[in-house]
DRENPA-3360 file (N, C-alpha, C; in nm, 2 decimals, always signed):
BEGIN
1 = XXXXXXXX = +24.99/-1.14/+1.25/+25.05/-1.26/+1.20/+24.94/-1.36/+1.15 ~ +24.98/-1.42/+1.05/+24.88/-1.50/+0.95/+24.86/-1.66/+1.02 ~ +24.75/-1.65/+1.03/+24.74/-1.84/+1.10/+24.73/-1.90/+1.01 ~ +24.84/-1.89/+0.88/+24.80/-2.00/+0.78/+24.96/-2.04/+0.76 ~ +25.03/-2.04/+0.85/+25.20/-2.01/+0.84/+25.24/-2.18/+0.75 ~ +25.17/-2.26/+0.78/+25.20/-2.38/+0.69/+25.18/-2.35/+0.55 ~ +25.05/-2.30/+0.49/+25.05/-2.29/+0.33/+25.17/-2.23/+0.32 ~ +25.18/-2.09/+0.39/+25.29/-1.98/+0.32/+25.39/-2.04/+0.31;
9 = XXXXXXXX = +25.48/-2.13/+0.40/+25.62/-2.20/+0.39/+25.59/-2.24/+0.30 ~ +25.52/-2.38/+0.26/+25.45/-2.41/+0.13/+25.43/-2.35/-0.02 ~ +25.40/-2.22/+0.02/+25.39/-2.13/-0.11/+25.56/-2.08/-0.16 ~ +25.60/-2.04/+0.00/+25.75/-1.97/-0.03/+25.85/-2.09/-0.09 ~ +25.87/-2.22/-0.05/+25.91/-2.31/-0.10/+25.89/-2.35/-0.20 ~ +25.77/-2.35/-0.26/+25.76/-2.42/-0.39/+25.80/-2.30/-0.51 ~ +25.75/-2.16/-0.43/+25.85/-2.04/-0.53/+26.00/-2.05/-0.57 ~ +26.03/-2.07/-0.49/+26.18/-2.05/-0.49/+26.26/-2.18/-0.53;
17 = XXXXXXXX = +26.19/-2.25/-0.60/+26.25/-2.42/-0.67/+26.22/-2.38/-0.79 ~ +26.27/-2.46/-0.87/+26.28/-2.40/-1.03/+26.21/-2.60/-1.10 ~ +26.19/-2.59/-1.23/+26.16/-2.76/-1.26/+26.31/-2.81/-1.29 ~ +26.41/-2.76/-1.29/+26.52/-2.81/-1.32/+26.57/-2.89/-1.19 ~ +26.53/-2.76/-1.05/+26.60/-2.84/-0.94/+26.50/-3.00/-0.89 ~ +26.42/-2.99/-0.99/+26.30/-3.14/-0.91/+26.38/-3.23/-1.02 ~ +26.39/-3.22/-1.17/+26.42/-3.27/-1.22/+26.31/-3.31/-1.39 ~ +26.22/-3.14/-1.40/+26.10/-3.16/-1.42/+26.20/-3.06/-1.59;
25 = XXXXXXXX = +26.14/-3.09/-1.67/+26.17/-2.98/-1.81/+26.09/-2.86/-1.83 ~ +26.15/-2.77/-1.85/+26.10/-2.64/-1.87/+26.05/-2.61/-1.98 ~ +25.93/-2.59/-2.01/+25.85/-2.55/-2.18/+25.73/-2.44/-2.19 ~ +25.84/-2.34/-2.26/+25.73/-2.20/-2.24/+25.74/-2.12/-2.18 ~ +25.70/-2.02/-2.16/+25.71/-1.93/-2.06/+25.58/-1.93/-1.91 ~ +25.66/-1.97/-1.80/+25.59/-2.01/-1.70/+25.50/-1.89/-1.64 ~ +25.40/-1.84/-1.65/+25.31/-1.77/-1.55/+25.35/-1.73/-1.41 ~ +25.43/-1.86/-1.33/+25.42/-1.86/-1.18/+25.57/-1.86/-1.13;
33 = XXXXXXXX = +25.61/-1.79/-1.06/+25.79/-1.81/-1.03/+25.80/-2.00/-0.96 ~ +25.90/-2.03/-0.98/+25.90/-2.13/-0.90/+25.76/-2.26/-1.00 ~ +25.76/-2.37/-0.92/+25.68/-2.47/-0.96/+25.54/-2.41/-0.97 ~ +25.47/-2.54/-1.07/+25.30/-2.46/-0.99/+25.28/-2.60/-0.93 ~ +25.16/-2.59/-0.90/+25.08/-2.65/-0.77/+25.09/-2.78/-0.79 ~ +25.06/-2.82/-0.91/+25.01/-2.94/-0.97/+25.17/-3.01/-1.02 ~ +25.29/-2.91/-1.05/+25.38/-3.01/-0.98/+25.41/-3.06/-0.87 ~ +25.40/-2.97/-0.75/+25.45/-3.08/-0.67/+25.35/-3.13/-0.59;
41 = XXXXXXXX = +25.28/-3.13/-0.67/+25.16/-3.27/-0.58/+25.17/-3.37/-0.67 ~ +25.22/-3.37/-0.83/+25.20/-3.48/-0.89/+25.36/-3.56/-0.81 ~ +25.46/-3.48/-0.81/+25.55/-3.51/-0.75/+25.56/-3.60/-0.57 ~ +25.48/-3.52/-0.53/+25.47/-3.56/-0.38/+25.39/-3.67/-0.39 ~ +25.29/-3.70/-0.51/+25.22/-3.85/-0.55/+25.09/-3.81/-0.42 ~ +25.02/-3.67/-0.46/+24.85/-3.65/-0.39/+24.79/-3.56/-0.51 ~ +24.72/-3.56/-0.47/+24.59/-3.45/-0.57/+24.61/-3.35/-0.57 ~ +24.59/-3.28/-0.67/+24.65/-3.17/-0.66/+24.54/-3.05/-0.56;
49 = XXXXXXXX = +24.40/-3.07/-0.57/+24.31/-3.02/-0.51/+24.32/-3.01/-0.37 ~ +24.42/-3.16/-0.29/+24.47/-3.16/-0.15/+24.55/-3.05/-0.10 ~ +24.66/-3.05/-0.21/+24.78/-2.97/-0.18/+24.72/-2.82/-0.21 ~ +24.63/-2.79/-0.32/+24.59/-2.68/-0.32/+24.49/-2.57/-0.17 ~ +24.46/-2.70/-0.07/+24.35/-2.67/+0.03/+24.48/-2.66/+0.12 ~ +24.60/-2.76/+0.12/+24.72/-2.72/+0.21/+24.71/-2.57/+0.23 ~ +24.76/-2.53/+0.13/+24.81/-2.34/+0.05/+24.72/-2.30/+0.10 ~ +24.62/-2.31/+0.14/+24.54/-2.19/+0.14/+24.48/-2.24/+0.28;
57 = XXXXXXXX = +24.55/-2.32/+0.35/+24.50/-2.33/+0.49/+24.33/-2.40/+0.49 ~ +24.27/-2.41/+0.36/+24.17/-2.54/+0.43/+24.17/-2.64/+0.46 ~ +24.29/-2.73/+0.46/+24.34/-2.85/+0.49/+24.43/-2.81/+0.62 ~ +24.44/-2.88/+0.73/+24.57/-2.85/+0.82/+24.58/-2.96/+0.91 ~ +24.54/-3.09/+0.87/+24.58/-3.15/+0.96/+24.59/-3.32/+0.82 ~ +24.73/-3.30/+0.74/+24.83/-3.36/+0.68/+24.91/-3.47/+0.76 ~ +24.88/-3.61/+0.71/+24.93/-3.71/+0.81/+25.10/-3.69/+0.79 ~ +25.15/-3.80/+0.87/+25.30/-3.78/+0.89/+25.36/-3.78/+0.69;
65 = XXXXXXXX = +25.28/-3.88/+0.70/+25.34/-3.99/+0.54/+25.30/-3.82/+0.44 ~ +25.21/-3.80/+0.46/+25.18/-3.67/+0.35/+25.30/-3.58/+0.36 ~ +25.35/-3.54/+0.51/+25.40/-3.44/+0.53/+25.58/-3.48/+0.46 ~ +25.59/-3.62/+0.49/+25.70/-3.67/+0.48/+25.76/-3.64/+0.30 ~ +25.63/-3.71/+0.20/+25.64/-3.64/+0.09/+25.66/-3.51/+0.04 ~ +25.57/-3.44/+0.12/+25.59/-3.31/+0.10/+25.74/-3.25/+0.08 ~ +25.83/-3.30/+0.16/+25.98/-3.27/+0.20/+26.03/-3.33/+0.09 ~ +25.97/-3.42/+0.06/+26.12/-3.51/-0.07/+26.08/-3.40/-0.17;
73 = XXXXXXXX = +25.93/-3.38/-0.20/+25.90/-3.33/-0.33/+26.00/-3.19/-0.30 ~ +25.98/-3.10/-0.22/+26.00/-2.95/-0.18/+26.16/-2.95/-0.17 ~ +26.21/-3.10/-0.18/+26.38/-3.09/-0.12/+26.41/-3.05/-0.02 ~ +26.34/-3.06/+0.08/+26.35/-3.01/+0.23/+26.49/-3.05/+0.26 ~ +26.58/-2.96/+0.32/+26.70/-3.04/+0.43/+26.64/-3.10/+0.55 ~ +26.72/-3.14/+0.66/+26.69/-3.17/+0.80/+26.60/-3.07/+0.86 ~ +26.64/-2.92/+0.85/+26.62/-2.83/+0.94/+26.47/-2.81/+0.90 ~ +26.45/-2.81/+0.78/+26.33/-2.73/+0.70/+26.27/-2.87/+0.72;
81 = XXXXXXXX = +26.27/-2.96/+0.71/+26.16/-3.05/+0.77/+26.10/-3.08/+0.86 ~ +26.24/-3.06/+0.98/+26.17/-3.07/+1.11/+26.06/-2.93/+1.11 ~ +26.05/-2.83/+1.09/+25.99/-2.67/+1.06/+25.88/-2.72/+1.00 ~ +25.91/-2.78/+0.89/+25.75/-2.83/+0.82/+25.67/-2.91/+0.95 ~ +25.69/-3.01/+0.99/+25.66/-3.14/+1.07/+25.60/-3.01/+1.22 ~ +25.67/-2.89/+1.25/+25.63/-2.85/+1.36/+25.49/-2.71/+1.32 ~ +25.52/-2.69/+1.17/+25.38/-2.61/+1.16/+25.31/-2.68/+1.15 ~ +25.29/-2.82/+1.10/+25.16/-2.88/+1.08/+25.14/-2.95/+1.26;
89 = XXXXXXXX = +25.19/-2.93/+1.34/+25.19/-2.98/+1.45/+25.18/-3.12/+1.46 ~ +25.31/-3.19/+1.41/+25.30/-3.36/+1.36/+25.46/-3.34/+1.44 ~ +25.47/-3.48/+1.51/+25.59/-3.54/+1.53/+25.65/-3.58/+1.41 ~ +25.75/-3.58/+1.38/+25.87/-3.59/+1.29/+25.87/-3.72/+1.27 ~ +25.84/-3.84/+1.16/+25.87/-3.93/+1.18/+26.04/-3.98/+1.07 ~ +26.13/-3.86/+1.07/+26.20/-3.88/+0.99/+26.33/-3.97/+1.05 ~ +26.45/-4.03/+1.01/+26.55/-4.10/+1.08/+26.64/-3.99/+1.15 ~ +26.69/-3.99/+1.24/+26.82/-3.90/+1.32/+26.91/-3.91/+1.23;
97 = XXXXXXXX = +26.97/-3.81/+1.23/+27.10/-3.80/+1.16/+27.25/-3.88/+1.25 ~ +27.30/-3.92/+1.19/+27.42/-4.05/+1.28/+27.52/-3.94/+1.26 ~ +27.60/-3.87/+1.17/+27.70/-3.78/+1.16/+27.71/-3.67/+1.24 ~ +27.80/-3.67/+1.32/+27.87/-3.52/+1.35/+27.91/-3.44/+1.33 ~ +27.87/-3.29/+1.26/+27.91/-3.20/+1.20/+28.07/-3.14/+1.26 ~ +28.15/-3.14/+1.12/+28.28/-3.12/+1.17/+28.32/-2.99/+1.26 ~ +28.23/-2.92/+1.29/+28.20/-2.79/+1.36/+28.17/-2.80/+1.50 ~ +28.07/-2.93/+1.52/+28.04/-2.94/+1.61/+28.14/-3.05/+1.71;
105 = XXXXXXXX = +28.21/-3.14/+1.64/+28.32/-3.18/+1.66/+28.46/-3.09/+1.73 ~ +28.43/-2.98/+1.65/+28.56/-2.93/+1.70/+28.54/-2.82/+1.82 ~ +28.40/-2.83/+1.84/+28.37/-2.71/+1.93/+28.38/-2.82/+2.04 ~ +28.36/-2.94/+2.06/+28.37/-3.05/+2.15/+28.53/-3.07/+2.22 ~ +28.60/-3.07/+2.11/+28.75/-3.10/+2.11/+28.79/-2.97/+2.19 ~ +28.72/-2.83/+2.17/+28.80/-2.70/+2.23/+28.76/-2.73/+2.39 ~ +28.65/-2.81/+2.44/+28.56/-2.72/+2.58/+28.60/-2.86/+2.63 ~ +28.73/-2.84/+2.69/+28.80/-2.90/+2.82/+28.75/-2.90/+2.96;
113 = XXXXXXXX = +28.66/-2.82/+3.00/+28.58/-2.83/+3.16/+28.55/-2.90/+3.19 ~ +28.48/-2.98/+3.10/+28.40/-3.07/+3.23/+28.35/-3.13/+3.08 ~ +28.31/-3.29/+3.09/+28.26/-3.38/+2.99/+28.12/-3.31/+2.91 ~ +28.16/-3.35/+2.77/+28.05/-3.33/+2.68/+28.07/-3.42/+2.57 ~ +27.94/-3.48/+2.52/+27.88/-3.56/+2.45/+27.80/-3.53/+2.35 ~ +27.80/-3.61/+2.26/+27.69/-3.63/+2.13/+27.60/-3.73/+2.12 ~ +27.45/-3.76/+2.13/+27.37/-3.89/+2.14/+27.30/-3.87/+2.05 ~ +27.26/-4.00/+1.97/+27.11/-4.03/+1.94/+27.05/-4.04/+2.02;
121 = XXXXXXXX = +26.85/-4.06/+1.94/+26.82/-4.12/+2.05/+26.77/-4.24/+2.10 ~ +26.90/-4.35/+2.05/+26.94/-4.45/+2.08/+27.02/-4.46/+2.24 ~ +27.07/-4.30/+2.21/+27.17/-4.29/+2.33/+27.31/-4.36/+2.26 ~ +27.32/-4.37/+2.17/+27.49/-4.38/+2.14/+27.56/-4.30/+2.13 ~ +27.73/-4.28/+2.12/+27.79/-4.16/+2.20/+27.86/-4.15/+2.04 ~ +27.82/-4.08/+2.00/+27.83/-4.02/+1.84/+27.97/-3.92/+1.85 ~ +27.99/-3.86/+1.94/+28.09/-3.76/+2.00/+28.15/-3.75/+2.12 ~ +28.23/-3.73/+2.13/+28.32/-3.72/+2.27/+28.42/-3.65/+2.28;
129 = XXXXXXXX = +28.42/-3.54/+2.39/+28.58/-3.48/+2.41/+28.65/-3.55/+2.51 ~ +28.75/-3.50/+2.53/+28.84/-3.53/+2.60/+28.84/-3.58/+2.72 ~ +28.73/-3.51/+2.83/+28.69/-3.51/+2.92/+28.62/-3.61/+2.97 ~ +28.50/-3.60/+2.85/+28.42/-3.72/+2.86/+28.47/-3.89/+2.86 ~ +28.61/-3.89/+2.78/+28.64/-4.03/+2.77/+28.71/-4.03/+2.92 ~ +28.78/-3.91/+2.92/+28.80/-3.97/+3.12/+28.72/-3.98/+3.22 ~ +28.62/-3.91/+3.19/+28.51/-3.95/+3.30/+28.45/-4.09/+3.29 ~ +28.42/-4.15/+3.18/+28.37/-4.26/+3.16/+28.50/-4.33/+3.10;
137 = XXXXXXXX = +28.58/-4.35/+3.14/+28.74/-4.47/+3.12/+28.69/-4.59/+3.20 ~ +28.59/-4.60/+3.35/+28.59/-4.67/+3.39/+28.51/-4.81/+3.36 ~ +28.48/-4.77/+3.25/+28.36/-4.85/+3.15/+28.48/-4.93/+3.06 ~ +28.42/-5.10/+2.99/+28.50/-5.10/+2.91/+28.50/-5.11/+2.80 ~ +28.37/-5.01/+2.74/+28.35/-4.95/+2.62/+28.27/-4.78/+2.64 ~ +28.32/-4.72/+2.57/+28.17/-4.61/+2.58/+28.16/-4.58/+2.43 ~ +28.01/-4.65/+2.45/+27.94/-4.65/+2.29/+27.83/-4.61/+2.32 ~ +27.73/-4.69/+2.41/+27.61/-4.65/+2.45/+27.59/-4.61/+2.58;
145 = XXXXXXXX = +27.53/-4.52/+2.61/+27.49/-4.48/+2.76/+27.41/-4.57/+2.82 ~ +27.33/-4.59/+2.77/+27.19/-4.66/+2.81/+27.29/-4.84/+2.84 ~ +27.35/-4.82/+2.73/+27.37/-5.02/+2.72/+27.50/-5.02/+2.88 ~ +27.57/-4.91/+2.88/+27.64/-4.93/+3.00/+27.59/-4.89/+3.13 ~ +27.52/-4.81/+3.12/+27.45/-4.79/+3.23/+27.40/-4.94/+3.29 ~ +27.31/-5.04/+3.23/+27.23/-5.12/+3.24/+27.29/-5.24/+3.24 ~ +27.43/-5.25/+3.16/+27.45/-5.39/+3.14/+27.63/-5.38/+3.19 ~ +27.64/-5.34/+3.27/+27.80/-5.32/+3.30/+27.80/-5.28/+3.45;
153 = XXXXXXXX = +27.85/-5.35/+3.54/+27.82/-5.38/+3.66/+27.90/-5.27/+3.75 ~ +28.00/-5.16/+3.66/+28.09/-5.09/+3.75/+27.96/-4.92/+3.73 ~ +27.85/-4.97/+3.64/+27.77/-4.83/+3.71/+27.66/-4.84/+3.78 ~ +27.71/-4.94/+3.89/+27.67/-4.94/+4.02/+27.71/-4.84/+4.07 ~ +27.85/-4.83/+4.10/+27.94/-4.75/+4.16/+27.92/-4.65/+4.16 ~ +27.93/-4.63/+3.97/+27.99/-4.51/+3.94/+27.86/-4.39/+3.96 ~ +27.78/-4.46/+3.90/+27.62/-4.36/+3.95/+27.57/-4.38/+4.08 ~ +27.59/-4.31/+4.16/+27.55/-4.28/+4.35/+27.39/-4.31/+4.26;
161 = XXXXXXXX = +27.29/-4.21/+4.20/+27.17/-4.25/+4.22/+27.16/-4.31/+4.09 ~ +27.18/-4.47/+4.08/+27.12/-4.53/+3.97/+26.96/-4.55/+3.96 ~ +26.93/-4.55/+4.05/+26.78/-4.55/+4.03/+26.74/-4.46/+3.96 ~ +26.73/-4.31/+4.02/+26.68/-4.23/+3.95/+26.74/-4.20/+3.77 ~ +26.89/-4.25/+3.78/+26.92/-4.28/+3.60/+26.84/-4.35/+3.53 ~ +26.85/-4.47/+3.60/+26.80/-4.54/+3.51/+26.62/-4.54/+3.46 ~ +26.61/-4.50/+3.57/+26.44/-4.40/+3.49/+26.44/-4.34/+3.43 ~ +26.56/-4.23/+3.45/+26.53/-4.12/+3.35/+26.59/-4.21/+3.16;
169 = XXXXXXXX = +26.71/-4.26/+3.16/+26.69/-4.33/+3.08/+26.60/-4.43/+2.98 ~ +26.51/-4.47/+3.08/+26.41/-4.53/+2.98/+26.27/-4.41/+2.96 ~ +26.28/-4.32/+3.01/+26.20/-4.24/+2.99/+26.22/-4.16/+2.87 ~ +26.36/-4.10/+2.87/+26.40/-4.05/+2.71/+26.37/-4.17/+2.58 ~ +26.42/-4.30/+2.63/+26.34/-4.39/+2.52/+26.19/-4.38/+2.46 ~ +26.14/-4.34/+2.59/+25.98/-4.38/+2.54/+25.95/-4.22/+2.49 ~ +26.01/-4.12/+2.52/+25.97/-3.98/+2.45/+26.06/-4.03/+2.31 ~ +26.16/-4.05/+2.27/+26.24/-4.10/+2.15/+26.16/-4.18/+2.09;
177 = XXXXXXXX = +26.13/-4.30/+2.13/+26.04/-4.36/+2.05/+25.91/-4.32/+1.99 ~ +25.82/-4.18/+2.05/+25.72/-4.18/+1.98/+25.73/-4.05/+1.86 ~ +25.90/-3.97/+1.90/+25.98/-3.92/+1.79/+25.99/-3.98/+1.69 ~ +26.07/-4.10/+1.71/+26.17/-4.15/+1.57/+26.11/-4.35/+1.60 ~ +25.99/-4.31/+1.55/+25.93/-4.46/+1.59/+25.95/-4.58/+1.46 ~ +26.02/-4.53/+1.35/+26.09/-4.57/+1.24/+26.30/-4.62/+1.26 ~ +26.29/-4.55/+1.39/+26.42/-4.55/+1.37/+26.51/-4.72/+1.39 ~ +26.57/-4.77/+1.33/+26.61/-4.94/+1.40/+26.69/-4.92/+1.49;
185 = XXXXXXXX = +26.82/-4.83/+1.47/+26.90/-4.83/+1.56/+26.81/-4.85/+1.77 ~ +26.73/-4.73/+1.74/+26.65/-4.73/+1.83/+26.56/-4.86/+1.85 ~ +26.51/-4.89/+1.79/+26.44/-5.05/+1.80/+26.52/-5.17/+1.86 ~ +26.67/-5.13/+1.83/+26.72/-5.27/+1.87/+26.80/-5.25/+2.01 ~ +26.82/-5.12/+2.03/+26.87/-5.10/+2.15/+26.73/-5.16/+2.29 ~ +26.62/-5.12/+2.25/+26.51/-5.10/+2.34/+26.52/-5.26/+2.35 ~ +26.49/-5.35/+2.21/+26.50/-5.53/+2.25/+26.63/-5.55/+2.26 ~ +26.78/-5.50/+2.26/+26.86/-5.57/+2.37/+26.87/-5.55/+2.52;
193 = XXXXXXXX = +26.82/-5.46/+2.54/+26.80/-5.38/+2.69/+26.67/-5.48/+2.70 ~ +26.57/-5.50/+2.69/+26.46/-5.57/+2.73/+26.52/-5.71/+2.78 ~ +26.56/-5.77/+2.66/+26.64/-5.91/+2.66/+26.75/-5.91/+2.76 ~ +26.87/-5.83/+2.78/+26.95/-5.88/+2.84/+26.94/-5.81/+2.99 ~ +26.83/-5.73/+3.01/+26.81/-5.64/+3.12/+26.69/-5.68/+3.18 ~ +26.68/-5.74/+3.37/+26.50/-5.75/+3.40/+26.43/-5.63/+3.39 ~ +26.54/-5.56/+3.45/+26.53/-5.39/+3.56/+26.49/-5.33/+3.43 ~ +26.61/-5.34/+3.32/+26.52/-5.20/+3.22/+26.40/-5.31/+3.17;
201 = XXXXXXXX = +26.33/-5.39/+3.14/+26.27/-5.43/+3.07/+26.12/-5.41/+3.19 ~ +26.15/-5.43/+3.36/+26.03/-5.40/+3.41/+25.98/-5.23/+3.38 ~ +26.11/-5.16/+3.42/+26.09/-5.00/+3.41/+26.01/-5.00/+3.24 ~ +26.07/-5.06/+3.16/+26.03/-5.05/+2.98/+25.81/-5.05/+3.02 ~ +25.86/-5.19/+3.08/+25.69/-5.24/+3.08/+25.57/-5.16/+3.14 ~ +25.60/-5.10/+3.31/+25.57/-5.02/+3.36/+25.52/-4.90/+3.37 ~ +25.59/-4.84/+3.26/+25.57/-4.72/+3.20/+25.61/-4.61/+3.34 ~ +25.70/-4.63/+3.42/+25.75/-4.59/+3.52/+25.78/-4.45/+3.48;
209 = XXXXXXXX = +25.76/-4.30/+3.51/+25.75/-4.19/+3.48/+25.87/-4.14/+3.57 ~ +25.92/-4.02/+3.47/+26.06/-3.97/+3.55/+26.07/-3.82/+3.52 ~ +26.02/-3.74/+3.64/+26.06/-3.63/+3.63/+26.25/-3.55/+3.59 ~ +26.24/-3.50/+3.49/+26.39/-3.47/+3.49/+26.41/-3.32/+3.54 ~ +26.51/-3.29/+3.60/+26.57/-3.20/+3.73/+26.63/-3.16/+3.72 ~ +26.72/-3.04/+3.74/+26.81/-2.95/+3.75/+26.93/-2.99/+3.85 ~ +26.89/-3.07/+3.93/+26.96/-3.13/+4.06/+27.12/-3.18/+3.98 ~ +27.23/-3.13/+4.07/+27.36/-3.23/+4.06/+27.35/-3.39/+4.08;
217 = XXXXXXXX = +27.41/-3.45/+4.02/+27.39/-3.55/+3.99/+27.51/-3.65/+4.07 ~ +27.55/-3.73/+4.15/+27.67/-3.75/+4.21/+27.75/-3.87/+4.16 ~ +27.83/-3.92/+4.11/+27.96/-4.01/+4.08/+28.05/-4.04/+4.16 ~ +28.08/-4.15/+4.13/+28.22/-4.20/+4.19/+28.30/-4.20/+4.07 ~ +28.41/-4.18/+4.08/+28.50/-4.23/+3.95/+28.67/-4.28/+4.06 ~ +28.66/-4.37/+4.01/+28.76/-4.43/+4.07/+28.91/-4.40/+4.06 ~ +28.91/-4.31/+3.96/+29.06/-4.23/+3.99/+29.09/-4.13/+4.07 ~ +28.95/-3.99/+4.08/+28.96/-3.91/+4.18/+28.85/-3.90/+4.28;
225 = XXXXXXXX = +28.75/-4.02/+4.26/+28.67/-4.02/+4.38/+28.53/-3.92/+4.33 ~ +28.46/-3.85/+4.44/+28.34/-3.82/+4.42/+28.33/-3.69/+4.28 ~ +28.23/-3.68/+4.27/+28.19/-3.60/+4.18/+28.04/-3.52/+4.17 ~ +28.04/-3.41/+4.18/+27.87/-3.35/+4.18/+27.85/-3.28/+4.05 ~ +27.80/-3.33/+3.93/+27.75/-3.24/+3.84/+27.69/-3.27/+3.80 ~ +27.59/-3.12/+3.74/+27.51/-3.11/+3.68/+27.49/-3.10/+3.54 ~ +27.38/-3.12/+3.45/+27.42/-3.15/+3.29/+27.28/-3.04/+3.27 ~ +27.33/-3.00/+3.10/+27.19/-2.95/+3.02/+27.20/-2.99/+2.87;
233 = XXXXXXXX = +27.09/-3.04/+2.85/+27.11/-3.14/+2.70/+27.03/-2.99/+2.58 ~ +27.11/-2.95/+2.47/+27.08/-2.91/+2.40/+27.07/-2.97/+2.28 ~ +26.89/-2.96/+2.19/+26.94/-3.04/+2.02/+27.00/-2.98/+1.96 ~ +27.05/-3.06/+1.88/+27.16/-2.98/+1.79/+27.07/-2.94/+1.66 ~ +27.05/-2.85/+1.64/+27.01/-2.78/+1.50/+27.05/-2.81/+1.36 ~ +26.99/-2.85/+1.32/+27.02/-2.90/+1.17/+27.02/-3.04/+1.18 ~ +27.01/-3.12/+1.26/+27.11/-3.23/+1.27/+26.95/-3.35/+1.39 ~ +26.85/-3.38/+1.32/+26.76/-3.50/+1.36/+26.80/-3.55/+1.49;
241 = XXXXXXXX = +26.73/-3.54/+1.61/+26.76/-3.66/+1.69/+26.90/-3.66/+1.78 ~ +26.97/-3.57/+1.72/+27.12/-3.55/+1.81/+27.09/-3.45/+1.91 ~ +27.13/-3.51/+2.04/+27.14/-3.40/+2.12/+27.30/-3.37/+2.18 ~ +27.35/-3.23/+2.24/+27.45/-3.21/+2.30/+27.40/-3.17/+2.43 ~ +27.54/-3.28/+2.51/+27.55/-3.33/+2.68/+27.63/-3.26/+2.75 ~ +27.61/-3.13/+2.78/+27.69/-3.06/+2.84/+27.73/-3.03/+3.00 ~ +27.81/-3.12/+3.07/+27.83/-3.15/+3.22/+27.89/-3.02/+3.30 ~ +27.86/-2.97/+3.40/+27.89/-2.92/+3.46/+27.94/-2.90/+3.61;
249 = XXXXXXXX = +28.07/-2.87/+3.65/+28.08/-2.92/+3.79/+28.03/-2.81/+3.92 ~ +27.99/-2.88/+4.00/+27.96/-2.82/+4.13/+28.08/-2.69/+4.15 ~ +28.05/-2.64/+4.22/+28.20/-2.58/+4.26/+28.25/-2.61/+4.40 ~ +28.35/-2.62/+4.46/+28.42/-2.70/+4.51/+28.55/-2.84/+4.47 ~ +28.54/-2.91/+4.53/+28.63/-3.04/+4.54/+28.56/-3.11/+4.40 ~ +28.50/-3.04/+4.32/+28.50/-3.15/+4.18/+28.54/-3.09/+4.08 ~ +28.51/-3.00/+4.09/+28.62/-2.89/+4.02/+28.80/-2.90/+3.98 ~ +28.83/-2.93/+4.14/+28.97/-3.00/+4.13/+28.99/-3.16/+4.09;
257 = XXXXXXXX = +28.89/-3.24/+4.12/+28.87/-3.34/+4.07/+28.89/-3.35/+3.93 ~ +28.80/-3.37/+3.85/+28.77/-3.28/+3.72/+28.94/-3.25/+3.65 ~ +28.97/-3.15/+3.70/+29.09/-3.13/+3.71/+29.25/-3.22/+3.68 ~ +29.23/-3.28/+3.80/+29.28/-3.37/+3.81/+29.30/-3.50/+3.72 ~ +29.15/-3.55/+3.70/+29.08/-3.61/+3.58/+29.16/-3.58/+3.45 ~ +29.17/-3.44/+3.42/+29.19/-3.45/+3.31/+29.38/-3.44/+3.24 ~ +29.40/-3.46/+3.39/+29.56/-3.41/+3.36/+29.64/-3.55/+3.34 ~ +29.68/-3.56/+3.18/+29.80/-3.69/+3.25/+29.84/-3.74/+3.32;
265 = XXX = +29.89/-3.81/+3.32/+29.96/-3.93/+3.48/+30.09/-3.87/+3.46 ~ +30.14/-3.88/+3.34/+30.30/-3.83/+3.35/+30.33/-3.71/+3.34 ~ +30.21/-3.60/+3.34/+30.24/-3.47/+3.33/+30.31/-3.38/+3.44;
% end
């Protein structure tokens, strides 16, 4: 395997773009499939001599802002950027995607078990099945995790260990923020949580560290009482900054809970 896997993406990318798809006119018969060099560095707005040490692997350590160009010039989607951003071994400074793919929507709407969710990572609930709005009914919004967690006095209750949440929540902030350190959504959640919160704003300041755990997690929910589950957050592919929340119940009495949870009153 070649340790030059950034030029190659690089080389295979700029092959397979034509000057029509940049927006460039075609005159003559071109020598090279795809762009040459010296378009898309005049395009990406660097030297062409830079981009040419990219290619060939004597350059390999391309700031974010370079790499960022590189994508507009190359027409990178989400996916193929984040892939660029991970061979040059750079965090991603690009915005989360806010949309729900209607696939991933409906794969939400099918999986009745047990609550599952969609976040930025602002922690806003971009998605929700069925489940999830029963589990969290007891809130009297669910928009943000983080903002209800912190600023809504019934998840005292509802989280048996809010301490240990609420660490782990600002700890996903501070890995998010050095992700998507451009992002506002994210910016403004972190200063209304500072401002209207002591507790998140001492945890914010502290830099308070939170191992995350495999451990069940325990609830109250005031319709059917206790609750033990466990969660595994997968990113969602193609798609910046979104992750999927997928809960799982103990087995036992939450199971029937759960259950219960999710069945009509008048059913």
């Amino acid at each position: 395997m070649t340790d030059n896997q950034l030029g190659e993406f690089l080389r295979a990318r700029r092959a397979g773009l034509r000057p029509a798809d940049v927006g460039l006119a075609a005159f003559g018969r071109r020598r090279v499939a795809g762009l040459r060099r010296e378009e898309v560095a005049e395009s990406a707005g660097m030297n062409t001599d830079y981009y040419t040490r990219l290619e060939q692997g004597r350059e390999r350590n391309p700031s974010p802002q370079m790499l960022a160009a590189l994508s507009r010039a190359l027409l990178l989607d989400e996916a193929l950027r984040e892939h660029l951003f991970r061979l040059a071994g750079v965090a991603s400074t690009g915005l989360p995607v806010e949309t729900v793919s209607p696939v991933l929507r409906q794969m939400l709407e099918t999986y009745s078990a047990a609550p599952a969710f969609v976040m930025n990572p602002a922690m806003d609930m971009l998605a929700t099945n069925a489940m999830a709005d029963a589990f969290f009914s007891p809130y009297p919004r669910i928009d943000n995790l983080a903002r209800m967690t912190f600023l809504e006095p019934i998840s005292r209750d509802f989280c048996v260990d809010w301490t240990w949440t609420s660490q782990a929540m600002v700890a996903g902030f501070r890995q998010a923020s050095t992700l998507y350190p451009e992002d506002p959504g994210l910016r403004r959640i972190i200063e209304e949580l500072t401002t209207a919160s002591g507790e998140f704003a001492e945890l914010w300041h502290s830099y308070t560290l939170c191992v995350a755990t495999a451990e069940p997690r325990e609830f109250v929910h005031p319709d059917v009482g206790p609750l033990r589950l466990t969660y595994q957050s997968f990113d969602v592919r193609g798609a910046s900054g979104q992750r999927l929340m997928l809960y799982q119940p103990e087995p036992g009495p939450t199971v029937e809970a759960l259950l219960r949870l999710g069945t009509p009153p008048d059913s």
